[in-house]
C-alpha positions as CSV (number, residue, x, y, z in Angstrom):
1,X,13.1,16.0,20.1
2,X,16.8,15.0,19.9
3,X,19.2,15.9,17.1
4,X,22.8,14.5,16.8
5,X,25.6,16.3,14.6
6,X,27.1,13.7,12.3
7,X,29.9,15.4,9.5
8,X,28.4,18.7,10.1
9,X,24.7,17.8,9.1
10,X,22.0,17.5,12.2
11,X,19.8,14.7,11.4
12,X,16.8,14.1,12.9
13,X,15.7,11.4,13.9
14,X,12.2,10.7,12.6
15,X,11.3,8.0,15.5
16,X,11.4,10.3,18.9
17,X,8.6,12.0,17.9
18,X,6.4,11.3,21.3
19,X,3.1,11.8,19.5
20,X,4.0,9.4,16.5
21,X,3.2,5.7,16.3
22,X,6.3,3.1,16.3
23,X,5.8,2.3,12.4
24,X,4.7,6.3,11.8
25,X,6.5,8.5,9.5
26,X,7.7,12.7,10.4
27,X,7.7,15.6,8.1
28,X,10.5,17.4,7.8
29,X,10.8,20.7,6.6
30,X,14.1,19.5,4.0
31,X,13.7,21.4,0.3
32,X,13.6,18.2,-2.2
33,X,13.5,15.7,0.5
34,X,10.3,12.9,-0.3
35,X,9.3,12.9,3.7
36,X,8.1,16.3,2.8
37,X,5.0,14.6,1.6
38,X,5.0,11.1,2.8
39,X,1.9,12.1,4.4
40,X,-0.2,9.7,2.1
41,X,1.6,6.9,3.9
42,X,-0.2,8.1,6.9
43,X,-3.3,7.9,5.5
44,X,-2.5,4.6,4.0
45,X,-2.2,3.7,7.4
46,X,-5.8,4.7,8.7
47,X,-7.3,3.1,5.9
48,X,-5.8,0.0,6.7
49,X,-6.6,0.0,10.3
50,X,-10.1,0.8,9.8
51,X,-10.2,-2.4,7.3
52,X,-8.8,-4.4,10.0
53,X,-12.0,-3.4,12.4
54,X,-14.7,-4.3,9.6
55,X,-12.7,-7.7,8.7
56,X,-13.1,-8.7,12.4
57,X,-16.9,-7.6,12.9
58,X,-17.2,-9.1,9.5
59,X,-15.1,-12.5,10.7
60,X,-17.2,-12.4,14.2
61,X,-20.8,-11.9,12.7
62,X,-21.5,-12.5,9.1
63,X,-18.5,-14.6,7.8
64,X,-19.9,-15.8,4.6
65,X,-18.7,-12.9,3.4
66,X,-15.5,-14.6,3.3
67,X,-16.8,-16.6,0.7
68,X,-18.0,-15.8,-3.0
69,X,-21.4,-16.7,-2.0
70,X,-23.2,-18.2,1.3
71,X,-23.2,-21.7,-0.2
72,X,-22.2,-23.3,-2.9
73,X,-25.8,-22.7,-4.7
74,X,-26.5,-19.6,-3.6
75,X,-26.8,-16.2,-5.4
76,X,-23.6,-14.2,-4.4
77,X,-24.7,-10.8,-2.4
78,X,-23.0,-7.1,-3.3
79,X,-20.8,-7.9,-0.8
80,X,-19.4,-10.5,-1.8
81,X,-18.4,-9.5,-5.5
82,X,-15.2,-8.9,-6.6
83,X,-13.6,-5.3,-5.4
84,X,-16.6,-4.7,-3.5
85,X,-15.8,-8.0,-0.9
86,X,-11.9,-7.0,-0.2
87,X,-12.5,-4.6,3.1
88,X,-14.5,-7.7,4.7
89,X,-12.9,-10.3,4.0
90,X,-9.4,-9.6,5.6
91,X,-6.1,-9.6,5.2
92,X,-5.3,-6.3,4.0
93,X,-4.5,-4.5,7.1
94,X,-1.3,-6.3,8.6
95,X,0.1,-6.4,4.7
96,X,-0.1,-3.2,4.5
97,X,1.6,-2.2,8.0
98,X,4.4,-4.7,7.2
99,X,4.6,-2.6,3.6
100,X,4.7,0.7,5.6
101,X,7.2,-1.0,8.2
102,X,9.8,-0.8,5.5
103,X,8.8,2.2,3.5
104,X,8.9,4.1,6.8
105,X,12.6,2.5,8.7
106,X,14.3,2.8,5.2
107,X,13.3,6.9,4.4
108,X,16.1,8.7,6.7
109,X,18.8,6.2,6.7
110,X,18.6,5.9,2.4
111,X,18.5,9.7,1.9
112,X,21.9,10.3,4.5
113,X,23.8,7.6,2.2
114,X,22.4,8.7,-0.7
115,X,24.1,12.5,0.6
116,X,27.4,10.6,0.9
117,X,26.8,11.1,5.2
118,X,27.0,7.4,5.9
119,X,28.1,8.0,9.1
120,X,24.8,9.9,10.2
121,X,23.0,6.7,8.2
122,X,24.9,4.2,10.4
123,X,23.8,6.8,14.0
124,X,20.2,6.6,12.6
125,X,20.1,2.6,12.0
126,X,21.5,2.3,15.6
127,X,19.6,4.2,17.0
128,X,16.0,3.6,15.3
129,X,16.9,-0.3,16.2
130,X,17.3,0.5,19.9
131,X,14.1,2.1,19.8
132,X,11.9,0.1,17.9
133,X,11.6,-2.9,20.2
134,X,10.5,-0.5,23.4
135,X,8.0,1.6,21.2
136,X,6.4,-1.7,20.2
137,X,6.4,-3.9,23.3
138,X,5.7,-0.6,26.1
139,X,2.1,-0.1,24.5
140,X,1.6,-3.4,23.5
141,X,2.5,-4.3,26.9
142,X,0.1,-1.6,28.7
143,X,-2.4,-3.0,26.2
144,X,-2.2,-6.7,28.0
145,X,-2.2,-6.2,31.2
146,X,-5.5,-4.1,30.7
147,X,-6.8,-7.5,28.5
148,X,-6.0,-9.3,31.7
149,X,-7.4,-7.7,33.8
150,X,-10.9,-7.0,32.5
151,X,-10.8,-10.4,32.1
152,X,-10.2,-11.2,36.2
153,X,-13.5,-9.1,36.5
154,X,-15.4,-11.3,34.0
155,X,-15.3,-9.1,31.5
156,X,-15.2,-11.6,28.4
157,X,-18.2,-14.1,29.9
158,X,-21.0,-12.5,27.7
159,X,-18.4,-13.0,24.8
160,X,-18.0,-17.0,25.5
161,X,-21.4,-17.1,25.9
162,X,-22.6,-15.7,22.7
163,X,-23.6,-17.1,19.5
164,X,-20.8,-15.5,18.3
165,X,-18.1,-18.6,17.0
166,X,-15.4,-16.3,16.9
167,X,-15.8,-13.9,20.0
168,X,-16.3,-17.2,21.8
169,X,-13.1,-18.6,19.9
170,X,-10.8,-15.1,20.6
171,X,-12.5,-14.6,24.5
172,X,-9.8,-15.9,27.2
173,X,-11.3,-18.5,29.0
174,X,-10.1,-17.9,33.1
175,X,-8.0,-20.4,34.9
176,X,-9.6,-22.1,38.2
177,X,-7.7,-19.7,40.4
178,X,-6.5,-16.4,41.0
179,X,-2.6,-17.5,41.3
180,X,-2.6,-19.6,38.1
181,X,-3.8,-16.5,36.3
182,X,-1.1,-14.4,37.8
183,X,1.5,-16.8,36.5
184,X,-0.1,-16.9,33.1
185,X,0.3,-13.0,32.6
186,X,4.0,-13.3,32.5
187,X,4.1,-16.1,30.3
188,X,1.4,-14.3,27.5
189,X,4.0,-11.3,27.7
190,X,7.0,-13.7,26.8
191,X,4.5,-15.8,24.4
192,X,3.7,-12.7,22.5
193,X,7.4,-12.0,22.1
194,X,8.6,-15.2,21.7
195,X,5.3,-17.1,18.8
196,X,2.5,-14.2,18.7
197,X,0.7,-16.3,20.8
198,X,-1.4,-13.9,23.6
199,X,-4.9,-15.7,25.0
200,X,-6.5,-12.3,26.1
201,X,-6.1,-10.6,22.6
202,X,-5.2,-12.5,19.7
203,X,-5.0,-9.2,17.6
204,X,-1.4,-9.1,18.7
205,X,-0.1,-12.5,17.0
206,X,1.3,-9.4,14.4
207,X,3.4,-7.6,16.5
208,X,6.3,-9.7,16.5
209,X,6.7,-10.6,12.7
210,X,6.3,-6.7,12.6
211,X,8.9,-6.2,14.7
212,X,11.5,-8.4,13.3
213,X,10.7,-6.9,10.1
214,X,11.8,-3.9,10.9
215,X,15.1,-5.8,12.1
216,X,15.4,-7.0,8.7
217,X,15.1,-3.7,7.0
218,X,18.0,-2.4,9.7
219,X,20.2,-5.5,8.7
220,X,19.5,-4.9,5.5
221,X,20.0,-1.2,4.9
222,X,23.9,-1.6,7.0
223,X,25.2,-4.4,5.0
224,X,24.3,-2.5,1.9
225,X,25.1,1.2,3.2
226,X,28.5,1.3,0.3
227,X,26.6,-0.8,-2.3
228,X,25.6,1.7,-5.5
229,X,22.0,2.2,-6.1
230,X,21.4,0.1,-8.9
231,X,23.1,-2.5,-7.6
232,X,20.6,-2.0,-4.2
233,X,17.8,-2.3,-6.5
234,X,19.6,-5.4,-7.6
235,X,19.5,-7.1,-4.5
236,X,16.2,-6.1,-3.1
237,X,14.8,-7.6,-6.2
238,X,16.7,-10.8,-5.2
239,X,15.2,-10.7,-2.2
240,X,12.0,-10.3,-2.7
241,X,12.8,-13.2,-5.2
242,X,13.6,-15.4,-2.7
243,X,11.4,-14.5,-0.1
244,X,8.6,-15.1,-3.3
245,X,9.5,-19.2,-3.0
246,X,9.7,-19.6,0.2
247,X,7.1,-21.5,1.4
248,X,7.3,-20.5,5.6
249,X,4.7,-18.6,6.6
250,X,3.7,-15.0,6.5
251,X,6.8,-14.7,4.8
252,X,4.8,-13.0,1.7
253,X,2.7,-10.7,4.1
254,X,6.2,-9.4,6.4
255,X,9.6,-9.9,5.0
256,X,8.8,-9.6,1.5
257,X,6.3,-6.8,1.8
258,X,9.0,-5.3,4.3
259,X,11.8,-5.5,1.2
260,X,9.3,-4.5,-1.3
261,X,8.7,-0.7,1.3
262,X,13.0,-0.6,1.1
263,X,12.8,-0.9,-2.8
264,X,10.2,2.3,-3.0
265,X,11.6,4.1,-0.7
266,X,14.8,4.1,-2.4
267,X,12.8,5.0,-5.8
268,X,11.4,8.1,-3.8
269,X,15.1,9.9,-4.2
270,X,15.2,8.7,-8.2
271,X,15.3,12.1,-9.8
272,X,15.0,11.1,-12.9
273,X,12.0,8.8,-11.7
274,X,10.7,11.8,-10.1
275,X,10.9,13.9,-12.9
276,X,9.3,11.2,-15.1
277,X,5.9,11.5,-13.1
278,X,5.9,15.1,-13.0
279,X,6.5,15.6,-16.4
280,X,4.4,13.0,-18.5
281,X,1.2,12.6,-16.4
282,X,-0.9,10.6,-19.5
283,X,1.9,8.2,-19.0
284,X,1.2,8.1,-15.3
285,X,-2.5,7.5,-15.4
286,X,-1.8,4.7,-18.4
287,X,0.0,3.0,-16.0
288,X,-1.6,3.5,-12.3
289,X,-5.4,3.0,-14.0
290,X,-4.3,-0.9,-14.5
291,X,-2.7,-1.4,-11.9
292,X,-5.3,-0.5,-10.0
293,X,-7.6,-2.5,-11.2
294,X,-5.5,-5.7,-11.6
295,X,-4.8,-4.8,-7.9
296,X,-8.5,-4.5,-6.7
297,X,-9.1,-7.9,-8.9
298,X,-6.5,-10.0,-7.5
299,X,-7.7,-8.9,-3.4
300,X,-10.9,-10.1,-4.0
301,X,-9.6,-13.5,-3.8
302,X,-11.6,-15.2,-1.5
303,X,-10.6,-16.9,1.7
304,X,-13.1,-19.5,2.2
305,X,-14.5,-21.5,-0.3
306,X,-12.4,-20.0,-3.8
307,X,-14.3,-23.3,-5.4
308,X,-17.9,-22.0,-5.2
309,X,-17.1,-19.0,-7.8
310,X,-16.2,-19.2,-11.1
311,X,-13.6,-16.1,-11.5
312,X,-12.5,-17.3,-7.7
313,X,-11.7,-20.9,-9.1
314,X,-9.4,-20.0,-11.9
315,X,-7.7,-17.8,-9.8
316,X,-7.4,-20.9,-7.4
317,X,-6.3,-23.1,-10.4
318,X,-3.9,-20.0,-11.8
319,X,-2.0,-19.5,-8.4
320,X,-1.0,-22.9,-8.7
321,X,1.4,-22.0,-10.9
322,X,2.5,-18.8,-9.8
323,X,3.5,-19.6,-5.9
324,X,5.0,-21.9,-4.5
325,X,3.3,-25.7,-3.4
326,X,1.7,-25.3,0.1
327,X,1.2,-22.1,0.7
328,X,-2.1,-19.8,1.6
329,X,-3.0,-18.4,-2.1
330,X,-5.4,-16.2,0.1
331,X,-2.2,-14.3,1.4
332,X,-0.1,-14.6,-1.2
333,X,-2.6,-13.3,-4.2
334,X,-3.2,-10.1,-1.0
335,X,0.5,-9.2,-1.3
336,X,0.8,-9.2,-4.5
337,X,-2.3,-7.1,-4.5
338,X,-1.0,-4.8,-2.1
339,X,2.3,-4.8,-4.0
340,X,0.5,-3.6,-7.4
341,X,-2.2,-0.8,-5.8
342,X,1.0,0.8,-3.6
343,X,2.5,1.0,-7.1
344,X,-0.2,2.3,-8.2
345,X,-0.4,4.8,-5.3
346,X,3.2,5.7,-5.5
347,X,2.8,6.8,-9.1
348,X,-0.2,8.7,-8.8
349,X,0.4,12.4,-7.6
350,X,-3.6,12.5,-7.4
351,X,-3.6,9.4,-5.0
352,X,-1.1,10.7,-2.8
353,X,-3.0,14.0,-2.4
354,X,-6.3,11.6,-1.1
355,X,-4.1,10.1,1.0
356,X,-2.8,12.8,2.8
357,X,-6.6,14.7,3.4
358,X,-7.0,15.6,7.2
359,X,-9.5,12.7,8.1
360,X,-7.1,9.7,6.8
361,X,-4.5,11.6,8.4
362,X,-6.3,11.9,11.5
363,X,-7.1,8.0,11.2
364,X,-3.7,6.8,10.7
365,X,-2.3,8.8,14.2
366,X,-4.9,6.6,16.0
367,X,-3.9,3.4,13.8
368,X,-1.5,1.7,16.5
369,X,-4.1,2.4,19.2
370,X,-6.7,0.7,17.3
371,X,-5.0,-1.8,16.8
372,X,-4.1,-2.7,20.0
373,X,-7.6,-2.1,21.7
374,X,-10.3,-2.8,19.3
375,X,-10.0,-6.5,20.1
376,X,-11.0,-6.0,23.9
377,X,-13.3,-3.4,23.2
378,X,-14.7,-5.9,20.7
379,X,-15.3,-9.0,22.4
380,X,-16.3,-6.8,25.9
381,X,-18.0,-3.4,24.8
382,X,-19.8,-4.5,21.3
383,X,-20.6,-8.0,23.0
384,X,-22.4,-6.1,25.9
385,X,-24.5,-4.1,23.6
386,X,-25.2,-6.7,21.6
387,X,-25.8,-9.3,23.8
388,X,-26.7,-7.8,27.0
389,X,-24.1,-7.8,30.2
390,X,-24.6,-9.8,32.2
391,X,-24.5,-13.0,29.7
392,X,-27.8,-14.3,31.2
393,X,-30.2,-16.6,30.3
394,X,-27.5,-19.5,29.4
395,X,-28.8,-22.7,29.1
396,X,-26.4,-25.6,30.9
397,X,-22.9,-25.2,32.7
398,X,-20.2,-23.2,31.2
399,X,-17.9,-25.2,28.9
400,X,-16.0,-25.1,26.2
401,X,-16.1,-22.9,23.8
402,X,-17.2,-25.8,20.9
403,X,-19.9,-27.1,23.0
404,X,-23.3,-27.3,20.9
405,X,-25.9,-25.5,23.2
406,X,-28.2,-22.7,22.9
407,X,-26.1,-19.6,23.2
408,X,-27.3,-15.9,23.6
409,X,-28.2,-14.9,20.7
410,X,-27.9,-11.5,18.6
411,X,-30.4,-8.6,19.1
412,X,-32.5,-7.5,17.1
413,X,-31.5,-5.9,13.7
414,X,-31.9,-2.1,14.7
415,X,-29.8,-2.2,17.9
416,X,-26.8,-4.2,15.8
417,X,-27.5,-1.0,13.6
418,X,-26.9,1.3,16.1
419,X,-24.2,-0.1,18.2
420,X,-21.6,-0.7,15.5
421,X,-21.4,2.6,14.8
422,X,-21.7,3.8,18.2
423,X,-19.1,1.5,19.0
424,X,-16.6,2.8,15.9
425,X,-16.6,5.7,16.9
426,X,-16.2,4.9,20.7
427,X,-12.6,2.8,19.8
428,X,-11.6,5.9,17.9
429,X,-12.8,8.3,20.9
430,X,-10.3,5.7,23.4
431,X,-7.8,5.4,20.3
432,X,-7.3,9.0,20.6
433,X,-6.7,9.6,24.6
434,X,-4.4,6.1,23.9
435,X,-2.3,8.1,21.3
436,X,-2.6,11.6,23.2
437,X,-1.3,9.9,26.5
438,X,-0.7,6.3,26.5
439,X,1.6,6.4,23.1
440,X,3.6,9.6,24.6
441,X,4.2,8.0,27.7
442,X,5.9,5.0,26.1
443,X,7.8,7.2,24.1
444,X,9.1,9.2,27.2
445,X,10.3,5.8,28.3
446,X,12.2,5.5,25.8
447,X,13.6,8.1,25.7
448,X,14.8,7.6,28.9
449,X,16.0,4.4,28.3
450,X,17.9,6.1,25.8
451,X,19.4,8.4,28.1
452,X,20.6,6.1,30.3
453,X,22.1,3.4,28.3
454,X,23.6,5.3,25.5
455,X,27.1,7.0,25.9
456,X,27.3,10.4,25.1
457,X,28.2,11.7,21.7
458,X,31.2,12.1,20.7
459,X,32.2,15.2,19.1
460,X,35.0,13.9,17.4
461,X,35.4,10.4,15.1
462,X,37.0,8.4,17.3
463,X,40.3,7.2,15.8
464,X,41.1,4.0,13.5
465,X,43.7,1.7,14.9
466,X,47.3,1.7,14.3
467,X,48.4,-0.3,11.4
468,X,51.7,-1.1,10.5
469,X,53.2,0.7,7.5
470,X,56.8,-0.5,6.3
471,X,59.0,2.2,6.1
472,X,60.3,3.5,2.7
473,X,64.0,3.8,2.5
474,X,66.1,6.3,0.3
């Protein structure tokens, strides 16, 4: 752990914690200071990342459930009612992290220049910029070249062979020789960086946007480091305004949900907010209860087929008015979801406390890891079990992935029963030696990196350049 002395205040800086993920949070032991229990956003976190699995076995095996109903005459299942569809039908996750992504970089930097210490905010921005590229791309890194090469050993072949559309669709396919595929790991590497493209695991199209929204937060929080509060709140509002009509896209699921994690973060040192919530909890409930539920409503938006229900095609009708032309309602009605339940969340003293128990805790340590290596252990692990390893009987040469053949199909009901679960828990057994070892080791590289390229501190301000004063005369 490294501290530096800014206008005699030691700050610490809340991303060299080894054991914490790059988007995590720490919890300091400051009287009055909100990271003293920001532990709900941890648990945010494991919830989301355990949404993210079911969306993908969801996605890879019953996909219907992205839809109000299995066709357009069909009786809709449990499942795929509104509230009780949203953890299958995606998403959710990556909204959230992008959320947490600014919540999280904005905490330290706000609560130094709210203390007048912009000086220690500027040291922290600096340094938690430096750092947040490394802590991203070491582990992300680690996690490709293990996707690679499970897939030189044929690793994904049951997976292309399955009945499976979208393991089949996600599974690298190899190149006809050793040399091209040696080439092709350096270019996925600058790919992933560069578009969010990676062909051994798609799961990491995220990382990037992530990453540059935590740039944005940085930019951000330094050209407004002398700007008043309210006139902060001002122009986060504005930009989450503009980012609102513009029509790129992901822009609603990154940079605005990225702004929208500054704006509450700078709400969590409102005292007179704070003192609000304590002090009229009726108030509170009045408020989060709806939210909540206009929340829950608005995620169940469907993302196949809105047509085929009637509460999914006025929403499809409705957000015709209320986003801009040409965008993916699907996304756009899940932030503003998101946007509403965090709200929600953030009012709610109670919903902070089931946040923060021990097992969501404990889920959103591993939430990086997970990320990064349920989509191998997905389309190689769960594929073997369900499928069998070796990927035989295959009727007809390997092809592509669209052919129309006879591929292997599923097992039987009680072994996809058992091996989901069995398989759960076996990403969260590998997500935890991932975080225990893999995770620290990245962050001692970067700390080294640190080391070396920084110069040291300096102990005194260095000083402003001469100016030229006109002398007074007498």
């Amino acid at each position: 752990m490294q501290y530096f002395r800014s206008s005699q205040l030691y700050t610490r800086l809340i991303d060299t914690v080894p054991t914490t993920l790059p988007w995590s949070s720490s919890d300091p032991s400051v009287k009055g200071d909100p990271r003293k229990s920001v532990k709900w956003i941890d648990g945010l976190r494991g919830i989301a990342s355990f949404l993210v699995v079911l969306t993908h076995l969801a996605r890879a095996w019953d996909y219907d459930l992205f839809s109000p109903r299995d066709d357009e005459n069909a009786t809709p299942r449990i499942l795929q009612w509104p509230i009780l569809r949203i953890p299958w039908q995606g998403r959710i996750g990556v909204t959230i992290f992008a959320f947490l992504t600014g919540y999280v970089c904005a905490l330290k930097p706000l609560k130094l220049s709210r203390a007048g210490d912009t000086t220690g905010a500027f040291v922290t921005i600096a340094k938690s910029a430096f750092r947040r590229p490394p802590r991203l791309i070491f582990p992300a890194t680690i996690a490709l070249v293990i996707s690679w090469i499970v897939a030189q050993f044929g690793g994904f072949i049951v997976a292309n062979r399955s009945d499976c559309w979208w393991c089949r669709y996600a599974a690298p396919d190899l190149e006809d020789s050793f040399w091209k595929e040696l080439i092709r790991l350096p270019k996925n590497f600058l790919s992933t960086w560069t578009t969010g493209y990676m062909a051994y695991d798609d799961h990491q199209w995220a990382l990037l946007p992530l990453l540059l929204s935590s740039m944005l937060v940085y930019i951000t929080l330094s050209a407004t480091m002398f700007v008043k509060s309210g006139y902060r709140v001002l122009i986060y509002i504005g930009m989450m305004l503009y980012f609102h009509q513009d029509a790129a896209k992901n822009t609603e699921t990154f940079q605005l949900q990225a702004v929208y994690g500054m704006l509450l973060s700078d709400f969590s040192y409102n005292k007179t907010l704070k003192a609000w919530i304590e002090d009229h909890p009726r108030g509170r409930k009045m408020l989060t209860i709806p939210l909540t539920v206009v929340g829950l409503l608005i995620a169940s938006y469907p993302g196949e087929h809105p047509e085929w229900a009637g509460w999914s095609r006025f929403m499809l009708k409705t957000g015709h008015y209320i986003f801009p032309p040409e965008v993916n309602l699907g996304k756009r009605y899940t932030a503003l979801a998101i946007d509403l339940i965090i709200l929600a969340i953030f009012f709610s003293p109670s919903a902070k406390d089931f946040l923060s128990n021990r097992l969501l805790l404990w889920l959103g340590k591993q939430s990086f890891a997970v990320y990064l290596i349920h989509g191998t252990m997905l389309r190689v692990v769960l594929c073997w079990m369900l499928y069998g390893v070796s990927g035989q009987p295959w009727e007809g040469p390997e092809a592509l992935t669209d052919d129309q053949r006879d591929w292997i199909p599923l097992r039987s009901p009680w072994v996809v029963g058992i091996s989901i679960p069995v398989w759960i828990g076996l990403v969260y057994l590998l997500a935890a030696l991932w975080t225990g070892y893999v995770d620290s080791f990245c962050a001692s590289l970067t700390q080294k990196l640190e080391r070396a390229m920084f110069v040291a501190d300096e102990k005194t301000p260095l000083p402003l350049p001469a100016t030229s004063i006109p002398m007074q005369t007498t």
